[in-house]
N, C-alpha and C positions, 0 to 999 in steps of 0.2 A: 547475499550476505554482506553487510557493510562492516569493514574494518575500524571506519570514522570515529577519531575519538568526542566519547559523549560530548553531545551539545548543553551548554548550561544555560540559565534562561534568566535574567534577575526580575526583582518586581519592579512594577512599573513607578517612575519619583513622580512625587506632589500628590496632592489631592485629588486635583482635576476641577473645585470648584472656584466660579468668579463669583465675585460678589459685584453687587448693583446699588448704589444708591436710589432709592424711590423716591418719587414727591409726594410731599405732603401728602397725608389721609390714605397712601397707597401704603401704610406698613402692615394695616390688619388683613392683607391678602396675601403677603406672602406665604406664612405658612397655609393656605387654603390653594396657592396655586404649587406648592411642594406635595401637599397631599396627595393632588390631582395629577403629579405627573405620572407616576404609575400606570393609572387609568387610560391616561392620554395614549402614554406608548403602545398598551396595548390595544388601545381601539386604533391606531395608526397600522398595526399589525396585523389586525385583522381586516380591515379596509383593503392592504396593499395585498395579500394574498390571494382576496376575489377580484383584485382587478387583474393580477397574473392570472390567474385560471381564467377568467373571460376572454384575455387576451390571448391563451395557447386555444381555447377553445375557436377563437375566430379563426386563428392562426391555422388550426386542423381542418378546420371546415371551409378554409380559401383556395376559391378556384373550383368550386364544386356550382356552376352554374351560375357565377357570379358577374355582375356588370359589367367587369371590365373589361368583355369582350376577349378572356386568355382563351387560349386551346385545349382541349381537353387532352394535344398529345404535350403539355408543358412536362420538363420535366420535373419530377419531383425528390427528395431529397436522401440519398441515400443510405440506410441507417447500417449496413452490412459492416462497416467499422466499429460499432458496436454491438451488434448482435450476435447471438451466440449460430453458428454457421454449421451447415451443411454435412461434413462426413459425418458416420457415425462414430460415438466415443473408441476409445481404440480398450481393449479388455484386457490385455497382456500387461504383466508386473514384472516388475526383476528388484527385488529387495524394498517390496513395498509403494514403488515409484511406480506412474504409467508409463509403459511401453509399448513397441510394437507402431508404432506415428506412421501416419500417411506421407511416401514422397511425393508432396504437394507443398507447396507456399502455407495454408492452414496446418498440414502436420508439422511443420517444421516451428510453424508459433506457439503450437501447442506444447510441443517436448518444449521448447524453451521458456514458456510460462511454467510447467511442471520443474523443468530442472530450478529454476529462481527459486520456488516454495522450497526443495531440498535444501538447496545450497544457502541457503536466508536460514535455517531451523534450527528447533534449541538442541537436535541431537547432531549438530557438526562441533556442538564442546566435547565432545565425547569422540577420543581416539578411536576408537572399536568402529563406530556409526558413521563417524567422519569417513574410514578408509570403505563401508559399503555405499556410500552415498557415491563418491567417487569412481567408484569400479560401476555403477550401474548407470550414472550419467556421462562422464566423461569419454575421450572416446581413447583406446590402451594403451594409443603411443606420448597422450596427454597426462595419463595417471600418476606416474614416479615425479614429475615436475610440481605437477597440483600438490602430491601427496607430501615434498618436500617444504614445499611453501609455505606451506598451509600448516603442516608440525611447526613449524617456526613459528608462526601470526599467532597461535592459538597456543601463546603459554604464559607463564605464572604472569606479569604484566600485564597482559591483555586479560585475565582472566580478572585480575584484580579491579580493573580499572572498569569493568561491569559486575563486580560486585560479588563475586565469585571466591568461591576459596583456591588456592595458588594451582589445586592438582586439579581443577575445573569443575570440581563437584559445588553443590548450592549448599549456604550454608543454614543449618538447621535453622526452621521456623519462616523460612523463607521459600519463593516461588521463582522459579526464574522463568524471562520470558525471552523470547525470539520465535517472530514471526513477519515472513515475509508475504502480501501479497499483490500479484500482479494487477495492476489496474488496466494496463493494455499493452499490446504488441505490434510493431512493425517489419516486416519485412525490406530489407533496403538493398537485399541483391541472393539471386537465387538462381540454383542451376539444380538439377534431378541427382547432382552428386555434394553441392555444396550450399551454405544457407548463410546468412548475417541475417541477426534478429536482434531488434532492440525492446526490452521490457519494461515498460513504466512499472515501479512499485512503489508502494507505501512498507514502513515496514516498522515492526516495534520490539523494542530492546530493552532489557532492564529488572530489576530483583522488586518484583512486588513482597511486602511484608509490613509491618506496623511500624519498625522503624529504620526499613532499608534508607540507607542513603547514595543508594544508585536506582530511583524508581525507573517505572515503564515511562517510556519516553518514545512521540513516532519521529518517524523521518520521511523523505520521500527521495527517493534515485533512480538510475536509468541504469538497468543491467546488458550490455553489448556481449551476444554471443557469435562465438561462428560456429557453427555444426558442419559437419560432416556425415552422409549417407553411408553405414557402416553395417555389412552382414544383415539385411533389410530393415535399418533404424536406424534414427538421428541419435548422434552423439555430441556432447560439445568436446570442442576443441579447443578456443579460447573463453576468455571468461574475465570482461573487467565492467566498472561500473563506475561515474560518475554522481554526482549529487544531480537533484532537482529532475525538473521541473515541480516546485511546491506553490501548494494555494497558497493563499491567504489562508493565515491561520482564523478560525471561526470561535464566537464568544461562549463554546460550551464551558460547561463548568465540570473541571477535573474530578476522576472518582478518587474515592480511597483503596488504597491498597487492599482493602478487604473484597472491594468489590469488583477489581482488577482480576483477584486471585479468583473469584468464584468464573468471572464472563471467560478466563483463560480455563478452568477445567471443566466449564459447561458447554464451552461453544468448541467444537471443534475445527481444525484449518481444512480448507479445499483442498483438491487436486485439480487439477484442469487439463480436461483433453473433450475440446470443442470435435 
């Protein structure tokens, strides 16, 4: 859940175009090499994406008997950092969350990929939700601290300032969004009693509507948990989060609010318990 106040974004200044003097007799091609660039870009596009698939294809298929005289015991590259791994999901709930985590290194990423998605969600504006979220992640002696905090963070101000009416409810005609999801996790120290997990997430904030002027906006942070092995299950114990690691932002083109509102109550959020 990031507390960050919204980020604002302006347009970008100038045009972006240079002009060029021709010489002589080359004026009747400019607009013929204007028309064509379109064309260009995208046969450049398509060009450049069969020679990456060529190139992952050599790339998969290297070392499979090939010249350079490697070994067949090379080693080869290990994807288990991304893969979805090993124990079976865990089946046990307590107020809608997975529970029930393996004490192992994976269970203890798991509850804390699961706890990120709660504590990131559009039902921690909501008193009531906020204090079950807490009681079913947290770990007892952690509770009245979070639960004091966090009624403070979460009022008319902050409410306002994502677009919110003062008592946290959305205001009519309008969607609100909050969602948080994990992109990955680490482990950075771990004992069969105690855990430190760090969670890469993306996460998106904000009142989609026709003429919110707090739209859906992403981010990306690093959620740092500690857990604790509690009554046979991971609980956290602390809970802060830093900004980034973020891409490069990429040249999609923004949706509209309408169509914000439909991918938010058509697509529903994950859980995760690898």
């Amino acid at each position: 859940m990031s507390l960050d106040d919204e980020r604002n974004s302006g347009p970008f200044g100038g045009s972006g175009e240079t002009r060029t003097r021709l010489p002589e007799g080359e004026g009747d091609t400019r607009r013929t090499s204007r028309s064509g660039r379109s064309s260009s870009r995208s046969l450049v596009t398509v060009v450049g994406v069969v020679v990456l698939l060529i190139a992952a294809i050599a790339f998969a298929n290297r070392g499979d008997g090939g010249s350079g005289g490697g070994s067949d015991d090379a080693k080869k590259p290990d994807a288990a950092a991304t893969a979805p791994s090993g124990e079976k999901p865990v089946e046990g709930r307590t107020g809608g969350i997975p529970s029930g985590f393996a004490d192992t290194e994976q269970g203890a990423q798991s509850a804390a990929a699961n706890f990120a998605v709660s504590l990131g969600s559009a039902e921690m504006f909501d008193k009531d939700k906020r204090d079950d979220i807490l009681e079913a992640v947290m770990a007892p002696s952690s509770v009245p601290k979070f639960r004091s905090d966090l009624d403070k963070a979460y009022g008319p101000a902050f409410f306002k300032n994502v677009g919110l009416n003062e008592d946290g409810s959305t205001p009519s005609g309008y969607q609100f969004v909050s969602r948080t999801t994990p992109i990955g996790t680490k482990v950075t120290d771990f004992s069969k009693e105690k855990a430190t997990v760090e969670v890469w997430c993306s996460g998106l904030l904000g009142l989609s509507g026709e003429k919110s002027t707090k739209p859906v906006t992403s981010s990306w942070f690093t959620i740092t948990m500690e857990l604790s092995w509690i009554d046979g299950d991971w609980k956290a114990v602390t809970h802060s989060q830093k900004n980034g690691p973020a891409p490069v932002p990429g040249d999609d083109r923004a949706s509209g609010s309408d169509e914000i509102s439909k991918a938010v109550e058509g697509y529903g959020g994950f859980t995760y318990a690898r």
